[in-house]
C-alpha positions as CSV (number, residue, x, y, z in Angstrom):
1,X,-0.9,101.4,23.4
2,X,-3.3,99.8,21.1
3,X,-3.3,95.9,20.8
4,X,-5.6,94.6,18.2
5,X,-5.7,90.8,17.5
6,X,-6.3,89.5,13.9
7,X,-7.1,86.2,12.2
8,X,-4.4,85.0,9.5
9,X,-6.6,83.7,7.1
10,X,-10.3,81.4,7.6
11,X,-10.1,78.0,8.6
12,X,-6.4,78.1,10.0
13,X,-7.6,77.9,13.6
14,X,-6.0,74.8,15.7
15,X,-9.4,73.0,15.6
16,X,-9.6,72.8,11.6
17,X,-6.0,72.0,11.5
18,X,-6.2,69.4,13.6
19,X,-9.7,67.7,12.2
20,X,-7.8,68.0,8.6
21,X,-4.8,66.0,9.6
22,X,-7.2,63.3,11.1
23,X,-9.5,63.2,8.3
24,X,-6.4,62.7,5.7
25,X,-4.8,59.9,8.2
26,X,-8.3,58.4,8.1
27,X,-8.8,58.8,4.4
28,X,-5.3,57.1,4.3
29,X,-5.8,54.3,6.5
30,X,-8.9,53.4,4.3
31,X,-6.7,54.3,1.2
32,X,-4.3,51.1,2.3
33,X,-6.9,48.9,3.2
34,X,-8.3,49.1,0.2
35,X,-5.3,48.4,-1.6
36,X,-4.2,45.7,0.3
37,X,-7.8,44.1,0.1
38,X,-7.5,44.7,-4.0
39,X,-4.5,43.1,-4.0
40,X,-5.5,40.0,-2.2
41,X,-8.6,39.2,-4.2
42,X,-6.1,39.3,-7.3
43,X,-4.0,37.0,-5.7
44,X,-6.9,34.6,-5.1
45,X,-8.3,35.3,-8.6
46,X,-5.0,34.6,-10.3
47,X,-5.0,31.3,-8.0
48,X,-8.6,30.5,-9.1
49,X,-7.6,31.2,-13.2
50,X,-4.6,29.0,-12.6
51,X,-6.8,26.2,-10.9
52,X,-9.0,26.4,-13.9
53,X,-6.7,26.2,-16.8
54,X,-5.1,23.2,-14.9
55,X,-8.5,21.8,-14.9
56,X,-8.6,21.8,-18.6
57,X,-5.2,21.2,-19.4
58,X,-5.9,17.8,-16.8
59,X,-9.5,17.0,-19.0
60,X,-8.1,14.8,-22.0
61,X,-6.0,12.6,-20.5
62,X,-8.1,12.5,-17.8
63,X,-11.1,11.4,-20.1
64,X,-8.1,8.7,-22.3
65,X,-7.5,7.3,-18.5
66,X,-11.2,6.7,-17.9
67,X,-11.7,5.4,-21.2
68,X,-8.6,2.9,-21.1
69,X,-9.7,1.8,-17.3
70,X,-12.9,1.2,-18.8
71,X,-11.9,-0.9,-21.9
72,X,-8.8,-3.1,-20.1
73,X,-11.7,-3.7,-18.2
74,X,-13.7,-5.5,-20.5
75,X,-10.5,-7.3,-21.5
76,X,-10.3,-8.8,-17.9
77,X,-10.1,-12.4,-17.6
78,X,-10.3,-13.8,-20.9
79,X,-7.7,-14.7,-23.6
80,X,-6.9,-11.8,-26.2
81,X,-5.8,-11.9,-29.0
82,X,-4.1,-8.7,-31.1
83,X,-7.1,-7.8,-32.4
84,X,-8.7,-7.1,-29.0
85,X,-5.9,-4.7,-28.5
86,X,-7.1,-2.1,-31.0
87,X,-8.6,0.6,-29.2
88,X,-6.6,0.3,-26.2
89,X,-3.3,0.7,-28.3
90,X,-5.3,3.8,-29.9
91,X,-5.8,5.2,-26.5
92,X,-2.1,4.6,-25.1
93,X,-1.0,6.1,-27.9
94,X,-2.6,9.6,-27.6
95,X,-1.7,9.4,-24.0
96,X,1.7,8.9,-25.2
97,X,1.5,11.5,-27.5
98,X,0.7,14.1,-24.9
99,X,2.6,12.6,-22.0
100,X,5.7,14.6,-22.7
101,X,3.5,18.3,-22.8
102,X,1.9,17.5,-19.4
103,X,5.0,18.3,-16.5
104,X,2.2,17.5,-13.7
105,X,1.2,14.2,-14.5
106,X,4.1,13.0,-17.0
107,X,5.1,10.1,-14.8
108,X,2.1,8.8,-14.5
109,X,1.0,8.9,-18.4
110,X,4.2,7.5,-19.1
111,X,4.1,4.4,-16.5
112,X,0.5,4.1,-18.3
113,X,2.1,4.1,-21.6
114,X,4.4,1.3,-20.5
115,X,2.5,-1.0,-19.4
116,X,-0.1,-0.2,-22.2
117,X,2.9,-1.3,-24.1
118,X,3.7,-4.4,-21.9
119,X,0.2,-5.6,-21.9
120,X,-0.4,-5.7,-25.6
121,X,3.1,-7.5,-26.3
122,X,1.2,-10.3,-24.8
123,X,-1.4,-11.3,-27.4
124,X,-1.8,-15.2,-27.8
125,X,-1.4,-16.0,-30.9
126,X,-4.4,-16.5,-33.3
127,X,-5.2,-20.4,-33.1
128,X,-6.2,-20.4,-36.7
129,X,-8.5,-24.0,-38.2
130,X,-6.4,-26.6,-36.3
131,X,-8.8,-26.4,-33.2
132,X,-6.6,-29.6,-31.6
133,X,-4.2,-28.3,-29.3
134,X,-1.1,-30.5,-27.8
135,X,-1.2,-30.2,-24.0
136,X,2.3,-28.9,-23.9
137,X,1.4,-26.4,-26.3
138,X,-2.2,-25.9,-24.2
139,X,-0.1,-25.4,-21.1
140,X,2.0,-22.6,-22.8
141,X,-0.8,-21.3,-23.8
142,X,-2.6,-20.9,-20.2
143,X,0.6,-19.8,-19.1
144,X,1.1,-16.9,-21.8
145,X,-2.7,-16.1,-20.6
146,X,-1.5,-15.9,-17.1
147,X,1.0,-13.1,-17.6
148,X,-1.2,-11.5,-19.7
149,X,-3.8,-10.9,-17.0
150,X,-1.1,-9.6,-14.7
151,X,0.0,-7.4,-17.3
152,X,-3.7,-5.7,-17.4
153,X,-3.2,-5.9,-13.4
154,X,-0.2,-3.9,-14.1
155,X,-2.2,-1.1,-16.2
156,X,-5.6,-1.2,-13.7
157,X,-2.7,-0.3,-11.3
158,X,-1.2,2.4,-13.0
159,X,-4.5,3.7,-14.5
160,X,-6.1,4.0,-10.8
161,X,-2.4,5.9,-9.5
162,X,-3.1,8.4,-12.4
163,X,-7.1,9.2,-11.8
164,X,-5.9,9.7,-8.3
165,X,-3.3,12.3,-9.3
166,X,-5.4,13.9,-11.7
167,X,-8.2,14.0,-8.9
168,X,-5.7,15.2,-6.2
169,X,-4.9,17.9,-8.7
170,X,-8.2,19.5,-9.3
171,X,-9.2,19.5,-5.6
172,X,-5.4,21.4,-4.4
């Protein structure tokens, strides 16, 4: 009897069958990598976009604070009247006016607002032509000047709490 031995079709040997599976599991492999690499640097770029529009959303109030620091600043240690209050009233009340749109720092701006607020309700009052001054008026006087420097104590301290926020914020 005659046995004759034929090949089923080109490339279907064990060798080519085997070095096909290996090079799809490999292709694969690389395939999920890459997908899983993708998906991480969208993640972080998503994180960095967040971080950024934060940083923006944080750079007006964070530029009112600096200006208010700066002004109550100038206001330190000497007797003020209402008119010295001007453009730090101005000030408070834009922060006041955004306070309520910014959830990260709404405490703060409002605690800044307050005592803003507080601060300014202390004016002494405008002394006018009379220049002589009884001494028990003179000592209500220096003592209405005294809680009005620990008001603007009150607002350096609640200014500096909110710069540190807003500072904490941009770095995390």
């Amino acid at each position: 009897m005659m046995t004759s031995t034929t090949t089923l079709a080109l490339g279907t040997s064990a060798g080519t069958l085997v070095a096909t599976v290996l090079s799809a599991l490999v292709v694969g492999a690389l395939g999920m990598y890459t997908l899983l690499h993708h998906k991480q640097v969208f993640a972080w770029m998503k994180k960095i976009q967040k971080k950024g529009e934060e940083s923006a959303e944080l750079s007006k109030p964070s530029e009112w604070v600096d200006d208010l620091y700066r002004i109550q600043c100038g206001l330190g240690q000497k007797p003020c009247r209402a008119a010295d209050f001007e453009e730090l009233t101005r000030i408070g009340n834009m922060i006041k006016g955004v306070a309520d749109h910014m959830e990260i720092i709404r405490l703060e701006l409002l605690k800044i607002v307050e005592r803003v607020e507080d601060y300014v309700a202390t004016d002494l009052p405008d002394p006018g032509i009379n220049t002589k001054v009884s001494l028990p008026e003179h000592r209500m006087q220096l003592v209405r000047a005294m809680k009005q420097e620990a008001a603007r104590t009150e607002l350096a301290r609640a200014i500096i709490t909110a710069q540190q926020k807003i500072k904490t914020l941009r770095r995390s």
